[in-house]
C-alpha positions as CSV (number, residue, x, y, z in Angstrom):
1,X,46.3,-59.4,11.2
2,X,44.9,-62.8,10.0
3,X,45.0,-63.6,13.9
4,X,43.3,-60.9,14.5
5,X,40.3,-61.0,12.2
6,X,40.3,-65.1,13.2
7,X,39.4,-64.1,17.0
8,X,36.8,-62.0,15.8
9,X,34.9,-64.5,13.1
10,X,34.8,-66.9,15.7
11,X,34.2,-65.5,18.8
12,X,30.7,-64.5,19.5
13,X,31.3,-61.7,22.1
14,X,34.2,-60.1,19.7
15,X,31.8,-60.6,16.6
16,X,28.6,-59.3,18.8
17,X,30.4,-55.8,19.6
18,X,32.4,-55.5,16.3
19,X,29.2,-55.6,14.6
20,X,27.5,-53.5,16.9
21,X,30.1,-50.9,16.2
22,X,30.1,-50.9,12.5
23,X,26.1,-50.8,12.3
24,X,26.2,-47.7,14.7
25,X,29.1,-45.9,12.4
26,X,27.0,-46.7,9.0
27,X,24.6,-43.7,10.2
28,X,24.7,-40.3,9.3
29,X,26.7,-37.8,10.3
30,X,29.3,-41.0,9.7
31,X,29.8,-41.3,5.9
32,X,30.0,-44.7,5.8
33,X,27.3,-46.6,4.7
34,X,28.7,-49.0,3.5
35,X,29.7,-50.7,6.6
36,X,26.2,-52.2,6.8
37,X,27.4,-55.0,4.5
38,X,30.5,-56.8,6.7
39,X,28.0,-55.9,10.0
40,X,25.0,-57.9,8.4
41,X,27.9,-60.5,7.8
42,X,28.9,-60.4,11.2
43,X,25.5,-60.8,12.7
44,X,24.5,-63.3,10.6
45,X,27.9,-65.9,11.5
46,X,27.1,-64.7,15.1
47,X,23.5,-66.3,14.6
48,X,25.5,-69.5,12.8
49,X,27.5,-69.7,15.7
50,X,24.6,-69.3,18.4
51,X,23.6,-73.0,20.1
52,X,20.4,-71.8,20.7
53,X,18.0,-69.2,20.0
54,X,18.3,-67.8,23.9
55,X,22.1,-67.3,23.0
56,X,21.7,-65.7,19.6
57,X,18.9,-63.2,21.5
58,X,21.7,-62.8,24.3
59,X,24.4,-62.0,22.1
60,X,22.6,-60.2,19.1
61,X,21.2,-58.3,21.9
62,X,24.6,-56.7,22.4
63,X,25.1,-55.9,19.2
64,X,22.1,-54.1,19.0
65,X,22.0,-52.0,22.0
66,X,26.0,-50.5,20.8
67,X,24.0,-50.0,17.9
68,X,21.2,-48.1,19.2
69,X,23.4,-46.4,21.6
70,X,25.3,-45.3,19.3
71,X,22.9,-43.8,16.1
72,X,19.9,-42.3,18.9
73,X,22.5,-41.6,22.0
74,X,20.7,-38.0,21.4
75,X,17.0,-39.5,22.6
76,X,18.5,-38.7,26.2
77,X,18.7,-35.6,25.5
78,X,15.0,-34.8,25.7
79,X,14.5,-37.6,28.6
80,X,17.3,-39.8,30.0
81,X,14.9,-42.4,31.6
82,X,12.8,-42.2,27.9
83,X,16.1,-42.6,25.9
84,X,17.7,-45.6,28.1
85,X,14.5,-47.2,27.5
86,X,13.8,-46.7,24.1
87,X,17.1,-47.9,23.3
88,X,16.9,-51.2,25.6
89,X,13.2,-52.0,24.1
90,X,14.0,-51.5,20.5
91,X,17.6,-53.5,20.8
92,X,14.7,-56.4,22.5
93,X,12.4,-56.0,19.6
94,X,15.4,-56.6,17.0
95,X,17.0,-59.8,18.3
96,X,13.7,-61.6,17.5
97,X,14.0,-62.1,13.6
98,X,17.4,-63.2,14.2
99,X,15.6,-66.5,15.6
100,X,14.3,-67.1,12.4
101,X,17.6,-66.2,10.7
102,X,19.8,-68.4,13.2
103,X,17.7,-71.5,11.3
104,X,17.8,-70.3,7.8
105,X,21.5,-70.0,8.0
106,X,22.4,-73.5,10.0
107,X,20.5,-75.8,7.8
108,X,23.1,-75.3,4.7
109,X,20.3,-74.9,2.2
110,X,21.3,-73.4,-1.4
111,X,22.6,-70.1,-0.9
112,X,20.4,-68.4,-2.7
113,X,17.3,-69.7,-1.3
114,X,19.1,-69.4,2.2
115,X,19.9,-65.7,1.4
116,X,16.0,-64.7,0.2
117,X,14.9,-65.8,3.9
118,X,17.3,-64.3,5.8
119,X,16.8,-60.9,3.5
120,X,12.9,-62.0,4.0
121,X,13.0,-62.2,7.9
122,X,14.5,-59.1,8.8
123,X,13.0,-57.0,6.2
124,X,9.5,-58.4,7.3
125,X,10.7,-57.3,10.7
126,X,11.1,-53.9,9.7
127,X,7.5,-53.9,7.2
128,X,5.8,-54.8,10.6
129,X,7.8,-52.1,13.0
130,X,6.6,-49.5,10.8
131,X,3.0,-50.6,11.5
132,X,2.3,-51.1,15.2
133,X,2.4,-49.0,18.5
134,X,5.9,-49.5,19.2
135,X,6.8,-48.3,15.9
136,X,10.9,-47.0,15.5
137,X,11.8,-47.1,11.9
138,X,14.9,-44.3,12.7
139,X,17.1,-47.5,12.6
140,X,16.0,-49.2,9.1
141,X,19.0,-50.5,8.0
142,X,18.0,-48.3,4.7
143,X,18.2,-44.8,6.5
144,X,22.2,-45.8,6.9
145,X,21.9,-45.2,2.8
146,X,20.1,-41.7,2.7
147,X,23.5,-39.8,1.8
148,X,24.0,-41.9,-0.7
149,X,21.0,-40.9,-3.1
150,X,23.0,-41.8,-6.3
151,X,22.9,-45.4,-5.7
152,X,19.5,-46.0,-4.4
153,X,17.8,-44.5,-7.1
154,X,15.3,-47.9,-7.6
155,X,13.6,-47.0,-4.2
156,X,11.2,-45.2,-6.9
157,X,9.8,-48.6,-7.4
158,X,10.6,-51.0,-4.5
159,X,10.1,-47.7,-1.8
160,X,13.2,-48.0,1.5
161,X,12.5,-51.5,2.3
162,X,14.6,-52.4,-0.8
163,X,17.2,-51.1,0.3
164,X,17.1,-52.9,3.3
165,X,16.4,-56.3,1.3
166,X,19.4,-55.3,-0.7
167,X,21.4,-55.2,2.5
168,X,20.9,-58.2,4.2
169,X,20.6,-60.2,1.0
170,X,23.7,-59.4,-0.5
171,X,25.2,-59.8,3.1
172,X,23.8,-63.4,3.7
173,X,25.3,-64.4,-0.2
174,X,29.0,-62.7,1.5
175,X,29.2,-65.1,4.5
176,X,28.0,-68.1,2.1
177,X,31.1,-67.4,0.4
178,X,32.9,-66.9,3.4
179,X,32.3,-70.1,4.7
180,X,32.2,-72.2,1.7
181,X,34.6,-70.3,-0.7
182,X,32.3,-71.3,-3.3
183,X,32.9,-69.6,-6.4
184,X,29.5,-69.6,-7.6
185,X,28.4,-67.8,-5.0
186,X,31.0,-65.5,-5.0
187,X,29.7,-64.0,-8.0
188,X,26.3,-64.3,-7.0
189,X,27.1,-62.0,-4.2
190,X,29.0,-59.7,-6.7
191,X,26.0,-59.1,-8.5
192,X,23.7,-58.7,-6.0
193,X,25.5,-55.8,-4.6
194,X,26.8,-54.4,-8.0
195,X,23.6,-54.6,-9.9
196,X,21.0,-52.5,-7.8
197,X,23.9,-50.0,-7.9
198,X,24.8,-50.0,-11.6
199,X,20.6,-49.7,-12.2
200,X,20.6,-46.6,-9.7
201,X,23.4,-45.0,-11.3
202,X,21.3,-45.1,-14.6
203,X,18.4,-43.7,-13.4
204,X,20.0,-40.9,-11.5
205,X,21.7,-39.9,-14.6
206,X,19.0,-39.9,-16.8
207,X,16.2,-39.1,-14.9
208,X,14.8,-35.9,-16.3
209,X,13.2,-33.5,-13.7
210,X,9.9,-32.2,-15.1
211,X,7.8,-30.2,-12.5
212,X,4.4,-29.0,-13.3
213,X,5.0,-26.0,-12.1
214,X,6.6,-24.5,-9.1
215,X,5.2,-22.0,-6.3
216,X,7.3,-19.7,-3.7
217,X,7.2,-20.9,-0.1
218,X,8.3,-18.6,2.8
219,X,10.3,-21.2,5.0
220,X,10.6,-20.0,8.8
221,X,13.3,-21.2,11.4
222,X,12.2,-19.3,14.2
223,X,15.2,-20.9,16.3
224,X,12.9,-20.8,19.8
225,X,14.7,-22.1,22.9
226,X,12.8,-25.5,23.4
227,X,13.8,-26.2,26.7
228,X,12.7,-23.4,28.3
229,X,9.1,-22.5,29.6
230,X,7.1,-20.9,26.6
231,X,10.6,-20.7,24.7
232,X,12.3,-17.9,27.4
233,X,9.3,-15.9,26.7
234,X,7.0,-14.4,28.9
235,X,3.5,-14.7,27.6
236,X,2.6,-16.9,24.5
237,X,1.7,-13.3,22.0
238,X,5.7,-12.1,22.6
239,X,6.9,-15.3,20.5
240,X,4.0,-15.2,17.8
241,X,4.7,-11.2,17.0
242,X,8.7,-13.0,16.7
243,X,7.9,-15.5,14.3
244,X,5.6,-13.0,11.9
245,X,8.4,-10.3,11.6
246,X,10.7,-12.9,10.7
247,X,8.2,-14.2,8.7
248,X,7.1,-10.4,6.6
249,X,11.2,-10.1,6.2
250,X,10.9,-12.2,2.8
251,X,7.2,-12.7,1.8
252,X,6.7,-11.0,-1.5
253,X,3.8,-10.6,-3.9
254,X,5.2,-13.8,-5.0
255,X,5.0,-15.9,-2.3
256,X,2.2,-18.8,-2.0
257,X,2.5,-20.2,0.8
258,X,4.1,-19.3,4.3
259,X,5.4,-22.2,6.3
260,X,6.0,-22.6,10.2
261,X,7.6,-25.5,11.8
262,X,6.1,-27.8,14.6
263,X,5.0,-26.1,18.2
264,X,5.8,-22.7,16.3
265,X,2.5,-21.6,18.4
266,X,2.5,-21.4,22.0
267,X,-0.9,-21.5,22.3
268,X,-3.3,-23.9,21.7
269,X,-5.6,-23.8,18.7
270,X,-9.2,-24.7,19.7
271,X,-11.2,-26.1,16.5
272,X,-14.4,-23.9,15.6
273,X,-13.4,-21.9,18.4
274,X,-10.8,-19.1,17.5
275,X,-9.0,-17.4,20.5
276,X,-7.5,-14.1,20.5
277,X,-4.2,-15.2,19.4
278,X,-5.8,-17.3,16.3
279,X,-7.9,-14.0,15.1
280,X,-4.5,-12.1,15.1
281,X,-3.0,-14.6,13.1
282,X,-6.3,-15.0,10.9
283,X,-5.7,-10.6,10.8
284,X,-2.3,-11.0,9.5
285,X,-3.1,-13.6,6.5
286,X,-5.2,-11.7,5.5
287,X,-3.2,-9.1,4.8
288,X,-0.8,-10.7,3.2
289,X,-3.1,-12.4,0.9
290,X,-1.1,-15.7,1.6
291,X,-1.8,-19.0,4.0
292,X,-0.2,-19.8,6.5
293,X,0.8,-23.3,7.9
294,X,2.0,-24.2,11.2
295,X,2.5,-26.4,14.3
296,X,0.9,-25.9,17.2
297,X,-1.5,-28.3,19.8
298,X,-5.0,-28.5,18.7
299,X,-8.0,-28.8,20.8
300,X,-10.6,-31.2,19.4
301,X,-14.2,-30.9,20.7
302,X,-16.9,-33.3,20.0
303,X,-20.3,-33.0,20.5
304,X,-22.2,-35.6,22.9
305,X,-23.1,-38.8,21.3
306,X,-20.2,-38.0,18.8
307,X,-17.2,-39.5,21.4
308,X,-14.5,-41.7,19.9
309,X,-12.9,-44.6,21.6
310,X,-11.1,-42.8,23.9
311,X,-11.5,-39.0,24.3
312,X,-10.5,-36.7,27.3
313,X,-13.6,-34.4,29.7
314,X,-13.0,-32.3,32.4
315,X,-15.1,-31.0,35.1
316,X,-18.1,-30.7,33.0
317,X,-16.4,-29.3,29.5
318,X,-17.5,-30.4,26.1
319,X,-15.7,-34.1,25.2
320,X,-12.3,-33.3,23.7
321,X,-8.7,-34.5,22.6
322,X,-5.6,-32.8,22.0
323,X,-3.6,-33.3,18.8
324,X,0.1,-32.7,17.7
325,X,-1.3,-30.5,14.6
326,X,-0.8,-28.8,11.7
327,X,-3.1,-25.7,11.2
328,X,-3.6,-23.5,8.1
329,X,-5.1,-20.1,8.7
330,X,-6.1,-18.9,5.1
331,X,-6.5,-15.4,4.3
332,X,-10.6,-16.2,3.5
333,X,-10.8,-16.3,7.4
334,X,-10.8,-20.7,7.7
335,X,-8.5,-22.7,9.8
336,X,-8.2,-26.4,9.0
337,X,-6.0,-28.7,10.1
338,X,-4.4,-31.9,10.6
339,X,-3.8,-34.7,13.4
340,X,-0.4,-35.9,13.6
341,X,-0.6,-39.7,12.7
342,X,2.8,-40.9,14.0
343,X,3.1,-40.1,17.4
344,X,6.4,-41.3,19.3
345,X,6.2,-44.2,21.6
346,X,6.3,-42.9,25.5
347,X,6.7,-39.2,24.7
348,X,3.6,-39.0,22.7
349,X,1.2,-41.1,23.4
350,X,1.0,-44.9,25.6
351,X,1.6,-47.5,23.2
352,X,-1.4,-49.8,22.9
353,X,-3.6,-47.2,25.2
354,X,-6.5,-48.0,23.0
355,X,-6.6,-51.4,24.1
356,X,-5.9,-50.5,27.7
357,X,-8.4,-48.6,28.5
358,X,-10.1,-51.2,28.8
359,X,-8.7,-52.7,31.4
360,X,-9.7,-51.2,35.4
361,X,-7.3,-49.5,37.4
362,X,-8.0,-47.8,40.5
363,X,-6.8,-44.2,39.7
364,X,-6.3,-44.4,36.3
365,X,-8.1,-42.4,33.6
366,X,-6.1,-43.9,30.6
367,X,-7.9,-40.6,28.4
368,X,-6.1,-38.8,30.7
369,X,-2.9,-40.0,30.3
370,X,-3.0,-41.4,27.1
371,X,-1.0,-38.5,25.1
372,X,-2.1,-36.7,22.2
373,X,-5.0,-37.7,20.2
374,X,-4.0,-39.8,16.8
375,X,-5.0,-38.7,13.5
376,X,-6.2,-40.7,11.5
377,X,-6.4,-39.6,8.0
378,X,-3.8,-37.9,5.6
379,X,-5.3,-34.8,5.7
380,X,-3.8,-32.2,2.6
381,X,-4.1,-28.7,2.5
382,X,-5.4,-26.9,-1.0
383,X,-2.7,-23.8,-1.8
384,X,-3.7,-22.0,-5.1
385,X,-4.7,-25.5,-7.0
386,X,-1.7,-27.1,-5.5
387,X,-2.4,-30.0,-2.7
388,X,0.2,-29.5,0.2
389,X,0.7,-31.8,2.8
390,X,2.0,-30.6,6.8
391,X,4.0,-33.9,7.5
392,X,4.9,-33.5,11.0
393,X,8.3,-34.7,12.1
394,X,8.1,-38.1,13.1
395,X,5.6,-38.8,10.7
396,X,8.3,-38.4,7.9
397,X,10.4,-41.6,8.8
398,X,7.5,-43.3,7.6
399,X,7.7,-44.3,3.7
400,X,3.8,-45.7,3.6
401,X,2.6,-42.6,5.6
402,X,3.9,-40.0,3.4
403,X,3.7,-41.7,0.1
404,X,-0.1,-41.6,1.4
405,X,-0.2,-37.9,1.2
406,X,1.3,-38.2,-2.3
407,X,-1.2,-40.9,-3.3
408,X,-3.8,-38.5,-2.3
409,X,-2.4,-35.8,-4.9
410,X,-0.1,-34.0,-3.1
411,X,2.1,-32.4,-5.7
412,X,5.3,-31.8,-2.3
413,X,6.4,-33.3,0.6
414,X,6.1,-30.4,3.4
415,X,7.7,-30.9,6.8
416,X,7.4,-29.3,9.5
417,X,9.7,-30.2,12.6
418,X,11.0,-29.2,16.0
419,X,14.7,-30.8,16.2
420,X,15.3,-28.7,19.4
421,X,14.5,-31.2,21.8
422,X,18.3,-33.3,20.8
423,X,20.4,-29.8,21.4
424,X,23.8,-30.0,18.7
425,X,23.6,-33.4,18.0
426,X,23.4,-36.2,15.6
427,X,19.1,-36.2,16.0
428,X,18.6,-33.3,13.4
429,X,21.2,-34.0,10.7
430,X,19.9,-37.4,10.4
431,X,16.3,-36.4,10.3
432,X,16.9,-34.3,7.3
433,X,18.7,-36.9,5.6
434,X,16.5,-39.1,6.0
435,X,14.0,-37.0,4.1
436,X,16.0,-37.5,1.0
437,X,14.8,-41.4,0.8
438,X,11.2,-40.1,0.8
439,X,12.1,-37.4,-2.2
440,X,13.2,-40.3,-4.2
441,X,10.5,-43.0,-3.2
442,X,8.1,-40.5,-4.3
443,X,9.8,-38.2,-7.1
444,X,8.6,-34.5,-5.0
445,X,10.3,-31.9,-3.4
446,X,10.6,-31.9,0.3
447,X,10.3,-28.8,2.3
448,X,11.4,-28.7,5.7
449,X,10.7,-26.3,8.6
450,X,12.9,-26.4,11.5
451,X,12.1,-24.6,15.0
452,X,15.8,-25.4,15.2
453,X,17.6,-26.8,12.1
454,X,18.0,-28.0,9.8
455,X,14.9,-26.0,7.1
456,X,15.9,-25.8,3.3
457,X,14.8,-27.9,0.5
458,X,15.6,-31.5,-0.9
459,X,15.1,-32.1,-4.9
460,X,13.2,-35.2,-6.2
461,X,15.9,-37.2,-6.9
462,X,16.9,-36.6,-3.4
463,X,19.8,-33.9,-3.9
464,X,19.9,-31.5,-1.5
465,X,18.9,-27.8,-3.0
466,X,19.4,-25.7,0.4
467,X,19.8,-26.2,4.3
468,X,20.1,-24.1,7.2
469,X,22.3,-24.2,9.6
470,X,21.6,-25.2,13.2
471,X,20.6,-23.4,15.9
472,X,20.1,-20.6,13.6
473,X,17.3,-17.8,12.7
474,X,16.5,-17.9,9.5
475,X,14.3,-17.9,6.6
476,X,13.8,-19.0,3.2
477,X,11.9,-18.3,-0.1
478,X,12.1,-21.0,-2.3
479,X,10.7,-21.8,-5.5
480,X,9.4,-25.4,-5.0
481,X,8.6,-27.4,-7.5
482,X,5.3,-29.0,-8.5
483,X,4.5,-32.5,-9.7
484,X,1.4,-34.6,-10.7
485,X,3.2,-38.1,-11.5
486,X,3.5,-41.1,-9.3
487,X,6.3,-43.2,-9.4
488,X,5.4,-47.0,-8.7
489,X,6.2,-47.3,-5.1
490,X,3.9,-44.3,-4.7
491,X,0.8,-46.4,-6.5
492,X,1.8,-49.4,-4.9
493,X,3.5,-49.0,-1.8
494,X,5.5,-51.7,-0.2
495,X,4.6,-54.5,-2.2
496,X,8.4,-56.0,-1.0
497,X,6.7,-56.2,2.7
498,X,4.9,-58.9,0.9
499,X,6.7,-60.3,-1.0
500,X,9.4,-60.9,1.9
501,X,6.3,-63.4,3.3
502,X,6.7,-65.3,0.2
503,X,10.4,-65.4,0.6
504,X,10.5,-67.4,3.8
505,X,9.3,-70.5,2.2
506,X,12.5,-71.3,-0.3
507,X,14.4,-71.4,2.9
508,X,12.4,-74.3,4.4
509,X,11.7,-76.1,1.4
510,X,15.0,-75.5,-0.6
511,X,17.8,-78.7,-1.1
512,X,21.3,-78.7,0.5
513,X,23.8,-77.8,-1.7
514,X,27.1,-77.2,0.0
């Protein structure tokens, strides 16, 4: 046995795949979180061991395509050629902190100070992922955590990214040990995995839930065929008069709010311009007395002069853009709406196709191809005196997005998905959980609805309350509840992000010790 864990601490290819495997196992549906700790130690003597920064990106690169591969296999499954790439491109993308870190950890500085910049570097990595056009924050090492609510309680005040500081941090003190059998350090790493815990465990046990109110939401899993054209239907009223019988099943004299999940509409909604099927819809709020909220593609016009950057015009129609939306149809006849503001590299929209456009190329309209519009405000809808936001899948593996929404008064989280595209795979369970980080970050409820699973309800301190199952019809009425308070992440956001910048300096600057 001792043999056997030898070959692997000092051989980079063994310790490249090992930790490859045990970052890919720390994701849900795998309960085991925890494995993010020896994986971080694994990288981090692979980068110790690395000659050179080309062999640390050669070999860290391994590591992080297993674990890619394994935690997003599903991306194949709505494009194989989009999947394969996604996961090549974001394994790239991840080797480059680890140039940094390959530094901070040969120079033998005092461990502490070496363990603050290696924490800093890759947690700066994933501040500045969140916040550019190649954006993929499914694999922050925090999401491996979001089953495991109890003890990440103090994301209230540090948001997800202290979780991943936690992480690495604790990790970098671990190998520090390891390699110096230092018992100073030993109980410096003790702490710094214990204490964050013990804190957590605190707060979850005394946090008191007090809701301003709560108002009953009609939660729809329609459970539409994704794959096939117009969901196996044959005209795009068949699936609407679908969805609003399954709907009418549960609303109630009580019931505030009804709530549709993404593409729930086969046809387009055309701002200021109602069509046939929008008037029906408008017809059948009305009777209800109760809004409605939904997904559906949103047609944009803007009036001459009014263009933005990039907008889309064809053979002689009014300057337009189409938006991943969510649309609420209110019983007093209105329709607003909002522009999804996290669209997914590739399959939503080219990367960096604002700057593009401005470079020539013969037979390329980059409006045309661009993808959908992006929103770019955090738009809330008003439901009896209640502010409700329409978070639209992607957009809620975002921490600063949706805390936006909350910022702006939004007394829920409301999400509305369409997890079909993955079929029966690991895609949907971990987009749910993942939700759960952004109940606690932010101290609301989170609503979800699923065309496919998983709907249901997560609590503020990020219990689960209810959950579909998948592939499923179904719905839900829940009594959601209300709040007006903003924890401290919410006011501040990730102040850690910058904080992180600061903590690169100690390893430059700091004295060998060992």
């Amino acid at each position: 046995m001792r043999s056997f864990v030898a070959t692997i601490w000092n051989t980079k290819y063994h310790l490249a795949v090992t930790a490859g495997i045990l970052l890919g196992i720390s994701y849900p549906p795998f309960p085991f979180p925890f494995l993010m700790f020896p994986a971080f130690v694994l990288l981090i003597r692979l980068a110790s061991l690395s000659v050179s920064g080309r062999e640390t990106a050669y070999f860290t690169f391994i590591s992080f395509v297993i674990w890619n591969t394994i935690a997003t296999y599903w991306l194949s499954f709505a494009t194989v050629t989009g999947g394969i790439s996604a996961i090549l491109a974001n394994a790239a993308i991840m080797t480059v902190p680890f140039l940094l870190i390959r530094y901070f950890v040969r120079v033998g500085r005092h461990p502490l100070a070496m363990a603050l910049s290696v924490a800093s570097a890759w947690t700066i990595y994933e501040f500045l992922h969140y916040r550019w056009d190649l954006a993929w924050p499914w694999l922050s090492a925090a999401n491996a955590f979001s089953n495991s609510v109890i003890i990440v309680q103090y994301i209230a005040y540090t948001g997800s990214l202290g979780i991943t500081f936690w992480i690495v941090f604790s990790s970098a003190l671990v190998f520090y040990f390891l390699i110096s059998r230092n018992k100073q350090v030993l109980n410096y790493s003790l702490a710094a995995i214990l204490v964050p815990v013990l804190i957590s465990v605190v707060i979850y046990y005394t946090y008191t839930d007090n809701p301003d109110n709560t108002i009953e939401v009609v939660v729809v899993q329609p459970n539409h065929n994704s794959y096939l054209e117009l969901s196996g239907f044959s005209n795009t009223f068949d699936p609407l008069i679908d969805i609003l019988e399954l709907s009418e099943t549960k609303i109630s004299a009580e019931t505030q709010l009804v709530l549709w999940p993404e593409n729930a509409l086969m046809s387009s909604v055309h701002e200021n311009r109602p069509r046939s099927n929008d008037l029906f819809i408008l017809s059948r709020v009305k009777e209800w007395g109760v809004p409605l909220i939904t997904g559906a593609a949103l047609i944009r016009y803007y009036e001459p002069g009014n263009e933005p950057p990039l907008y889309r015009q064809f053979n002689g129609s009014l300057p337009h853009n189409i938006y991943n939306a969510a649309v609420k149809f209110s019983p007093d006849g209105s329709i607003s709406s909002y522009g999804k503001g996290k669209l997914v590299p590739i399959v939503e929209r080219i990367p960096f196709v604002e700057q593009l456009q401005y470079i020539p190329v013969p037979g390329i309209n980059w409006a045309d191809i661009s993808g959908f519009g992006r929103g770019q405000e955090t738009t809330i809808f008003e439901i009896d005196n209640t502010k409700v936001p329409a978070v639209i899948c992607y957009d809620s593996v975002f921490p600063d997005w949706v805390r936006r929404f909350v910022k702006q008064g939004s007394g829920m989280i409301t999400v509305i998905t369409n997890d079909g595209w993955w079929g029966n795979t690991s895609g949907h369970i971990q987009h749910y959980d993942f939700a759960r980080l952004r109940a606690i970050e932010n101290r609301r409820a989170v609503i979800r609805s699923a065309n496919n699973g998983i709907s249901g309800m997560i609590l503020s301190n990020g219990d689960v309350h209810s959950k579909t199952e998948y592939w499923t019809r179904d719905v839900l009425a829940l009594d959601v509840p209300v709040y007006s308070d903003l924890t401290f992440y919410t006011r501040f956001g990730d102040l850690i992000g910058y904080f992180c910048m600061l903590g690169l300096i100690p390893g430059f600057f700091s004295r060998k010790t060992i």
